[in-house]
C-alpha positions as CSV (number, residue, x, y, z in Angstrom):
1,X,10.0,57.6,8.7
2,X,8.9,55.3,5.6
3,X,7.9,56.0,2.6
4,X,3.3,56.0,1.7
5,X,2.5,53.7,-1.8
6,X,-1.1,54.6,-1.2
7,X,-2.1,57.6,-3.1
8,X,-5.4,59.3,-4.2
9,X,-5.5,61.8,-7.0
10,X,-6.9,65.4,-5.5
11,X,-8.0,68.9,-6.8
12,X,-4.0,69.6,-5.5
13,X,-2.2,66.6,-6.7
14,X,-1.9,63.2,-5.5
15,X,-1.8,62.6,-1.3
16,X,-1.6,59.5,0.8
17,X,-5.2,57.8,0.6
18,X,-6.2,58.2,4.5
19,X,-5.4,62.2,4.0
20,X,-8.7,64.7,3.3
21,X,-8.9,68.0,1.3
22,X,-10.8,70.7,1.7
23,X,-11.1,74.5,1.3
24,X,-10.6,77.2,3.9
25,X,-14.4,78.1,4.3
26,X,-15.2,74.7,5.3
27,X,-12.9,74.9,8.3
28,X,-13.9,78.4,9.7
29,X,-14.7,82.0,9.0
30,X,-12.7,85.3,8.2
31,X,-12.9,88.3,10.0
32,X,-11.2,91.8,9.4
33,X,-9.2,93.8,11.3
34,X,-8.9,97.1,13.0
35,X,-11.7,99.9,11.7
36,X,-12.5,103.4,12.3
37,X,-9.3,104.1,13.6
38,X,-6.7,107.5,13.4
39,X,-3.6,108.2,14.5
40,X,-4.5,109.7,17.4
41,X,-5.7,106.0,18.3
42,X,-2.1,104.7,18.2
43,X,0.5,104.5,20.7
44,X,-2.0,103.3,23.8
45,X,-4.4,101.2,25.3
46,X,-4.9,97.4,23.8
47,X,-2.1,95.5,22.3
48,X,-2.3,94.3,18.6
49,X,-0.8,92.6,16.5
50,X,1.4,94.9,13.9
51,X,1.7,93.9,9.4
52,X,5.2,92.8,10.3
53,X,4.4,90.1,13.5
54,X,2.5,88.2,10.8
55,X,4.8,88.9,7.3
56,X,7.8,87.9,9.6
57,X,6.9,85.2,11.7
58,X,5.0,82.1,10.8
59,X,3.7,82.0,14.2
60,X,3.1,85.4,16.1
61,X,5.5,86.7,18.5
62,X,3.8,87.7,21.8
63,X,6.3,90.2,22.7
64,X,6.2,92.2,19.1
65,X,2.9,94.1,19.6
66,X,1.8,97.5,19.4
67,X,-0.9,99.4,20.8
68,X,-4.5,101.2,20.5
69,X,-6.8,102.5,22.3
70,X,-10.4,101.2,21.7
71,X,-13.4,102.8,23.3
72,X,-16.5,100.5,25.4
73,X,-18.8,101.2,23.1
74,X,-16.6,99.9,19.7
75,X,-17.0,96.8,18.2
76,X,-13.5,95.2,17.2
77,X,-12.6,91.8,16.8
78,X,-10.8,90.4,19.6
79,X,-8.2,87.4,18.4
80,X,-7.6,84.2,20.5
81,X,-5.5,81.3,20.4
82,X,-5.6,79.4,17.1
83,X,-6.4,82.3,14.9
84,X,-5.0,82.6,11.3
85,X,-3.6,85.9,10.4
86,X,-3.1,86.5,6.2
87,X,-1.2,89.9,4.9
88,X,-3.6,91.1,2.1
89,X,-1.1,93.4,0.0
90,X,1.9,93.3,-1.1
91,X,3.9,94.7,-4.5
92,X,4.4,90.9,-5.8
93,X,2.7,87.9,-5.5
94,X,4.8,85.9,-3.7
95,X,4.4,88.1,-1.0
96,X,0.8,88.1,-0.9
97,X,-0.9,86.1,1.5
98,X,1.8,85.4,4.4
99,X,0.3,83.6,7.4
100,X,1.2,83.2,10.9
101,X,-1.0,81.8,13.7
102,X,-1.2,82.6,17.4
103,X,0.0,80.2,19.8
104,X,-0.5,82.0,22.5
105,X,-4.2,82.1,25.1
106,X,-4.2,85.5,25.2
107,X,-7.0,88.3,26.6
108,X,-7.4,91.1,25.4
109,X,-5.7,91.4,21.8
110,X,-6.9,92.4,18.5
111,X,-5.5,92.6,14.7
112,X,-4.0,95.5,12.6
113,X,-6.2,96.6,9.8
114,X,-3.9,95.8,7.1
115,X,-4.4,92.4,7.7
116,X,-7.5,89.7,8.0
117,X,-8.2,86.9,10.6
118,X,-9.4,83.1,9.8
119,X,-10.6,81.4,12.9
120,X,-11.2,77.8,12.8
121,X,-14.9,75.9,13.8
122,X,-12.9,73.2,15.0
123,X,-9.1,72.6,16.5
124,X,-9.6,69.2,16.4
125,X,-9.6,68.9,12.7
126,X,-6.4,71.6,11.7
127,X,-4.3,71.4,14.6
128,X,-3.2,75.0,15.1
129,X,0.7,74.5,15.1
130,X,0.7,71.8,12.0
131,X,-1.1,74.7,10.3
132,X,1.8,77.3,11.1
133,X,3.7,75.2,8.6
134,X,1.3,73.9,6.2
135,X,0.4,77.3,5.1
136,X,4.1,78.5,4.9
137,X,4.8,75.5,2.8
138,X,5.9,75.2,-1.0
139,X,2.5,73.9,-2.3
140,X,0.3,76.3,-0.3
141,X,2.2,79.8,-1.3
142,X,1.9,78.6,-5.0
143,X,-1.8,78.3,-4.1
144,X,-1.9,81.7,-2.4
145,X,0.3,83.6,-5.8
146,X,-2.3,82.6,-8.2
147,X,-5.2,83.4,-6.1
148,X,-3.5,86.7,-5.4
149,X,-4.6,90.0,-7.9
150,X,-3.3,92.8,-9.5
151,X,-0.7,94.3,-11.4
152,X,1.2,96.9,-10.1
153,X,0.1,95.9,-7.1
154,X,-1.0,92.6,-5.3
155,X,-4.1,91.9,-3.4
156,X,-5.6,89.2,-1.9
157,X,-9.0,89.3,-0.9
158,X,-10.9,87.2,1.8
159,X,-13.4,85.8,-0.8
160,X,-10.6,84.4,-2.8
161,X,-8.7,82.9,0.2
162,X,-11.6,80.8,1.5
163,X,-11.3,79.1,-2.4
164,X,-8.2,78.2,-1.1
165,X,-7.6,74.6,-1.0
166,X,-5.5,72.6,1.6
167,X,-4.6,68.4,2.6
168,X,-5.3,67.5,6.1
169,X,-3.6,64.6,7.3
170,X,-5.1,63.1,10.1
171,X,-5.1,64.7,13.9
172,X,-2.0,62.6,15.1
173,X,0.1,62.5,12.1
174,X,-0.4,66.6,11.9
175,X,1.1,67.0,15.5
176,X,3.8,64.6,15.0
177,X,4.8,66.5,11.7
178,X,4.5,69.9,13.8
179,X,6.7,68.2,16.3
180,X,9.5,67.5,14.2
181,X,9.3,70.9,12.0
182,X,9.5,72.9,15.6
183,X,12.8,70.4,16.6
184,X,14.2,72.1,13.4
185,X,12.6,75.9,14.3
186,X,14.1,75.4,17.9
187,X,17.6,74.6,16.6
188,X,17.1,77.9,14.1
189,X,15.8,79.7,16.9
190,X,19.0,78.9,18.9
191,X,21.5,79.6,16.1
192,X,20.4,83.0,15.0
193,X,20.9,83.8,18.9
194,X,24.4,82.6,18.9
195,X,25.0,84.3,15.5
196,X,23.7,87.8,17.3
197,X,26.0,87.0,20.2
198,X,29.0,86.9,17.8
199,X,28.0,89.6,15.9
200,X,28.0,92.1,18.9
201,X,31.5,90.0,20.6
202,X,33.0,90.8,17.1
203,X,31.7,94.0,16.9
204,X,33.5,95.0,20.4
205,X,36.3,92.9,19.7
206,X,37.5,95.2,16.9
207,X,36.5,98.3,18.3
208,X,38.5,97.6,21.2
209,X,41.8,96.4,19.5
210,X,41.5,99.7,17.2
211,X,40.6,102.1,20.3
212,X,43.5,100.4,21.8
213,X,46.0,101.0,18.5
214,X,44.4,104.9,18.5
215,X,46.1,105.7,22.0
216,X,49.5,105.1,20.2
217,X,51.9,107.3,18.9
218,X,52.0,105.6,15.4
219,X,49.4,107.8,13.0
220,X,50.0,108.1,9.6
221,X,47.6,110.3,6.7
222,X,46.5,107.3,4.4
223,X,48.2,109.5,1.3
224,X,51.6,107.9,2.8
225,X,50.8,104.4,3.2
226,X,48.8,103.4,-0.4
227,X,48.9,103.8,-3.8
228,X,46.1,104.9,-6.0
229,X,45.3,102.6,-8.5
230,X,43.5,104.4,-11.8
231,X,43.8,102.0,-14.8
232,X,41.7,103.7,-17.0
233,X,40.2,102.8,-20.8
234,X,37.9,103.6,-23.3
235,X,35.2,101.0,-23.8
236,X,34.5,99.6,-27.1
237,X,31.2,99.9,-28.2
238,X,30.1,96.7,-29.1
239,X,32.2,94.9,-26.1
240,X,30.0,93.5,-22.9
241,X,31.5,94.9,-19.9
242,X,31.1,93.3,-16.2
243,X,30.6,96.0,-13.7
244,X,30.8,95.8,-9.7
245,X,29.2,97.2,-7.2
246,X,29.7,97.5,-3.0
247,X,27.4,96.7,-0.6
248,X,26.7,99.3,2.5
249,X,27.0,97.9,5.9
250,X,31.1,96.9,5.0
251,X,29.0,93.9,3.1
252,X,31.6,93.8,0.0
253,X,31.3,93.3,-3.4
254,X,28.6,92.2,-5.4
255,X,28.6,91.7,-9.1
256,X,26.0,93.8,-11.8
257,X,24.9,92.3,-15.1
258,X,27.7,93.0,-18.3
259,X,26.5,96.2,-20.0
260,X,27.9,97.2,-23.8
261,X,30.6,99.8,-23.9
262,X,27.9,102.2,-26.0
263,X,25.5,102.0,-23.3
264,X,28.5,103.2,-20.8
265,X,28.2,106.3,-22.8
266,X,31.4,109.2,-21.2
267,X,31.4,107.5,-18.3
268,X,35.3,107.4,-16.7
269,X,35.7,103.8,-15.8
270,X,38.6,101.7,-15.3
271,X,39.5,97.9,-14.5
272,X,39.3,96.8,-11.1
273,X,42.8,95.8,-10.4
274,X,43.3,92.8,-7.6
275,X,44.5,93.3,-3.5
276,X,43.3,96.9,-3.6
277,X,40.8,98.4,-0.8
278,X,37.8,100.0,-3.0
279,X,35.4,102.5,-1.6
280,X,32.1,104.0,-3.1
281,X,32.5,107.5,-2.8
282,X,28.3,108.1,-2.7
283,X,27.9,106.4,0.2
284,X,31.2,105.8,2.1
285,X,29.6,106.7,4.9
286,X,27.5,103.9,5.2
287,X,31.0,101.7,4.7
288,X,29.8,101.0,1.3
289,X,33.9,99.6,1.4
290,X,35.8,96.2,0.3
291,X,38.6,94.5,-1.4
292,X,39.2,93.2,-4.7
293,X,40.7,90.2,-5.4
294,X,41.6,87.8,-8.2
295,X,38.1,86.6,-8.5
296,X,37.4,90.2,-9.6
297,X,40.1,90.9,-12.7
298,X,38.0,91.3,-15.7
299,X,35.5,93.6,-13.9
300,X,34.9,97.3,-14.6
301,X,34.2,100.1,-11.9
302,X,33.2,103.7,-12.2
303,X,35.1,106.8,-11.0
304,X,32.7,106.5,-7.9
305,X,34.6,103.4,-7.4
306,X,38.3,104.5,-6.4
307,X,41.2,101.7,-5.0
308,X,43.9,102.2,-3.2
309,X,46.2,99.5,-3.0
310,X,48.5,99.5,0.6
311,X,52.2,100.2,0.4
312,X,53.9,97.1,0.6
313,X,55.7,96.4,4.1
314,X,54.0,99.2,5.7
315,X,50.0,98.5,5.4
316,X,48.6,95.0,5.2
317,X,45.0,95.2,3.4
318,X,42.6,93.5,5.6
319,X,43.8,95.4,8.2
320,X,43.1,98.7,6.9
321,X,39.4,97.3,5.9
322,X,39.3,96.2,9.5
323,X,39.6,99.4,10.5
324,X,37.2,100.6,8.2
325,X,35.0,98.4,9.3
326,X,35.2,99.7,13.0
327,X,33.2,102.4,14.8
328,X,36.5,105.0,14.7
329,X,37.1,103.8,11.1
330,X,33.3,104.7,10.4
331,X,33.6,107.8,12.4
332,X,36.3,108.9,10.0
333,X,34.8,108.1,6.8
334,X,31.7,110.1,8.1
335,X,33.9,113.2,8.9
336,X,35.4,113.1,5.2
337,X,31.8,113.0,3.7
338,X,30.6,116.5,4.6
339,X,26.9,117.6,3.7
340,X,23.3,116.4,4.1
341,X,22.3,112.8,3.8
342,X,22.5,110.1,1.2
343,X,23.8,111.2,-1.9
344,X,24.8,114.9,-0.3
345,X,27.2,113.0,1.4
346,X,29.9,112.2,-1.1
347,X,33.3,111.6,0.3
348,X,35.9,113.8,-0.5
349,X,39.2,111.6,-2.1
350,X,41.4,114.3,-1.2
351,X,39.7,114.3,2.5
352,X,40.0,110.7,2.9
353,X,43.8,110.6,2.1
354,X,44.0,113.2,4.6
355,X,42.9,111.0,7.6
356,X,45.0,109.8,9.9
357,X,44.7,106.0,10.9
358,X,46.5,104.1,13.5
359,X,49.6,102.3,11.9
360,X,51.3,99.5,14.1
361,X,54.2,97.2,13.1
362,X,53.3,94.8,9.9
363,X,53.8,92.5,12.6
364,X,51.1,93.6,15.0
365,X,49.0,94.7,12.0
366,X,48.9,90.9,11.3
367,X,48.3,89.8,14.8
368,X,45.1,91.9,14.4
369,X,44.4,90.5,11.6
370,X,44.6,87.3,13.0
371,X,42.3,87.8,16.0
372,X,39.3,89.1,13.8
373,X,39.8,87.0,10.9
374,X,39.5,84.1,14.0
375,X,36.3,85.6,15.2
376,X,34.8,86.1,11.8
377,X,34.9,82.4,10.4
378,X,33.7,81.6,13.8
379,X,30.3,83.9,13.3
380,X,30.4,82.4,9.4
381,X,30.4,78.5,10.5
382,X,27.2,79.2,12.5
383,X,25.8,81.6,9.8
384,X,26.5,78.4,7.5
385,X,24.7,76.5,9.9
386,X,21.8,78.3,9.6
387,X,21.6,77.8,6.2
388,X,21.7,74.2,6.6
389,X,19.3,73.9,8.7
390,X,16.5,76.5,7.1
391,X,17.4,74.2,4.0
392,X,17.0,71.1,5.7
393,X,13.8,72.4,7.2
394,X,12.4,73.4,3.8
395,X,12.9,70.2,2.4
396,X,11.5,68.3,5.3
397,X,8.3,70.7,4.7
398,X,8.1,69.6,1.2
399,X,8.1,66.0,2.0
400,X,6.2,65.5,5.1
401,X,3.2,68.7,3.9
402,X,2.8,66.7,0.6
403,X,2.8,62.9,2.5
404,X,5.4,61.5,0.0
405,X,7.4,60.9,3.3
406,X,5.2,59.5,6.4
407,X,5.9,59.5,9.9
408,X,5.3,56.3,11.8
């Protein structure tokens, strides 16, 4: 790659000299989608291709389609390889106006009707694939958010996205850019399939090592193996206060802006005290569970927020959020949140010190430990690979879309 000193000033900024610009309705022609359908429509007959394909997926995945039936006598539009697929509404902006192509030579396919088609006149001039990228980059969805209208809600219409205006390198240097852009897609592609692979391994890893520990004679009723930690106060009025929060899906902790102690009104809270397992009692049974640590002295939590801190020599923490982690572990918090969904389903604090968990030696406790802390920086090296590469990917975009880097 070397760097272009040629530049020409455009309607969308400078671009190397031997690039054109031009706007979408010079390149093709929009189309809509489905019409004149109900629901009795749905569910048979033709594939096409669903909102999420094209708000997903910068190029359409052939094997995420649904269905419709579509009588001899109705006149749909029937998509083909090259076409342009643009999401019209959204409830922001940036959201407005995500495209994905089809790759794919396809028969008989059409479009969902929350959605519009752009077909090309002419491959030749917008290679299909370089266009994949171009319209997801940087540049282009700034482009897209100021054509896009509304206030509550979003809308782009196809009269304002043929204003759209777009660089076109030549033929050659589009493919070659396409080229490199899909070496970084392939090695996304392949991570994210490793990272599911890990994610199910560790999954079964941990449900077997705790099934395993369940067939033992060794249960004990949490009451006997932690503490409760309750360090209340009463907030000053005046005084910012950070507060925490816990993600469901035995996510963790996440951290909420500081509120003032007036606007905490009678609200019981208390300071998050360090190595404790925390739970949220609204939604324990969606694991909405973690553990504090230093990092979190300082920080406030609600009375929906109680810790319990293991009893030393007998529990080691990240086992029991291991466990709670785990399908029995899930099971039980389930079974000590009686009633009807979501917030109906409040976990009972007397209930949960009532359940019984598997409790091995602190020595095998720690073995355990071992094994799945093991398995989980494994799955978080190749998550942290994937954000390398997505990041290296966007800033190739932004270099080689714009031409301030050139490919020989």
């Amino acid at each position: 790659m070397k760097q272009t000193t040629q530049y020409k000033n455009t309607a969308i900024g400078k671009i190397p000299i031997d690039w054109e610009v031009k706007k979408l309705r010079e390149l093709g022609d929009t189309f809509s989608g489905l019409s004149g359908k109900n629901k009795e429509d749905f569910g048979k007959g033709y594939p096409y291709i669903p909102y999420k394909n094209i708000f997903q997926n910068s190029k359409i995945d052939i094997n995420f389609m649904d269905y419709v039936d579509i009588k001899e006598s109705e006149k749909q539009h029937k998509v083909k390889y090259g076409d342009i697929f643009f999401t019209t509404s959204s409830e922001t902006a940036e959201e407005v106006g995500m495209s994905s192509v089809l790759l794919d030579e396809v028969d008989i396919m059409y479009l969902n009707s929350f959605c519009f088609g752009f077909r090309l006149q002419n491959n030749n001039v917008l290679d299909p694939l370089f266009s994949s990228y171009l319209l997801r980059g940087e540049n282009i969805r700034k482009e897209l958010d100021v054509l896009a209208q509304g206030s509550t809600r979003f809308n782009l219409s196809k009269s304002q996205l043929i204003k759209l205006i777009i660089p076109i390198p030549p033929l050659l240097e589009q493919q070659k850019i396409a080229k490199v852009l899909s070496t970084w897609d392939k090695a996304i592609q392949e991570t994210n399939v490793i990272i599911e692979k890990l994610k199910k391994r560790n999954k079964a890893l941990a449900n077997k090592l705790f099934m395993d520990n369940d067939k033992k004679p060794n249960q004990k009723p949490i009451m006997q193996i932690v503490d409760r930690i309750k360090n209340s106060f009463t907030p000053e009025e005046n005084t910012l206060y950070k507060q925490i929060g816990i993600r469901s899906h035995a996510k963790g902790l996440f951290y909420k802006e500081a509120v003032t102690g007036k606007s905490l009104g009678n609200k019981s809270v208390f300071w998050i005290e360090p190595n404790c397992f925390i739970v949220n009692i609204v939604f324990a049974w969606e694991r909405a569970i973690g553990k504090t640590t230093d990092a979190d002295i300082g920080f406030i939590a609600s009375h929906r927020f109680p810790m319990y801190r293991p009893k030393a020599g007998i529990l080691n923490l990240d086992y029991l959020l291991y466990f709670f982690k785990s399908l029995k572990g899930k099971y039980l918090l389930e079974l000590a949140s009686p009633g009807g969904a979501g917030r109906n389903k409040t976990l009972g604090q007397t209930e949960f010190l009532k359940l019984k968990i598997p409790v091995p030696s602190m020595e095998e406790q720690i073995r355990l430990v071992n094994v799945l802390d093991t398995a989980t920086k494994e799955l978080q090296q190749y998550q942290q690979k994937l954000s390398n590469l997505k990041l290296q990917k966007k800033g190739l975009m932004q270099q080689l879309l714009t031409g301030k880097t050139r490919i020989k």
